[in-house]
N, C-alpha and C positions, 0 to 999 in steps of 0.2 A: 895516636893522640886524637884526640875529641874535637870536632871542629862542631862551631855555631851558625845554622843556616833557616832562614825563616822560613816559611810555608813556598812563598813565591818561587824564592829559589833554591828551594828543594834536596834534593841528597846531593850530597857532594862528590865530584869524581877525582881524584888523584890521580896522579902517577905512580907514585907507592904506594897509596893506601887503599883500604877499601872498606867505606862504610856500609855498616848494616842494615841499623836501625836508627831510630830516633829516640828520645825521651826527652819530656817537658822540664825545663828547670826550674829550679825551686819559685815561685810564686806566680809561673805561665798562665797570662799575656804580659800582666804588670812586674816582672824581672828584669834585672839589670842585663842580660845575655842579650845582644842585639846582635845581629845580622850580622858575618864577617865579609859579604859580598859589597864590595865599595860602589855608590855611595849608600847601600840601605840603610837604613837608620829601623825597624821592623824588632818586634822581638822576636828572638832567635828559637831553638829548637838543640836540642842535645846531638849530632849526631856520634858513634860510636863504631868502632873498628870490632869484630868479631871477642876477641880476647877480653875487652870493654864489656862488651853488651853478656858477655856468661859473667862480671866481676859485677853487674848490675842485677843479675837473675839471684846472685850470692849477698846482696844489699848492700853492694858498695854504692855510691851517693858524689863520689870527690872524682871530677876526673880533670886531667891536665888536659890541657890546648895548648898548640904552639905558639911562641911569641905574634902578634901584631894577628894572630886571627879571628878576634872578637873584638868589640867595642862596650865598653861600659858606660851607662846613664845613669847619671849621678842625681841625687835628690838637689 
């Protein structure tokens, strides 16, 4: 699963997981994806797990994150 982490606080490290890369979400800087590192408020950054990041190379667009680990900014 895709976790959201902004410039500052950088690739994410897990226990289980292991992110790759990154990718910009749909209208990066001004997107609702903000930071899931409490309290940034930052806009966030895509990060992706291996299996992720070849479904993105294939032009997949839609990816899941776990409950409560992003924030959304609402107009």
């Amino acid at each position: 699963m895709a976790l959201i982490r902004c410039n500052e606080h950088g690739q994410p490290s897990g226990r289980t997981r292991e992110y790759v890369r990154s990718v910009s979400p749909l209208g990066y800087p001004d997107t609702a994806a903000i930071c899931g590192s409490a309290p940034c408020r930052s806009p966030g950054r895509i990060w992706l797990e291996a299996k992720e990041s070849a479904a993105y190379d294939e032009g997949e667009r839609v990816f899941r994150v776990p409950n409560n680990a992003i924030k959304v900014r609402a107009e």
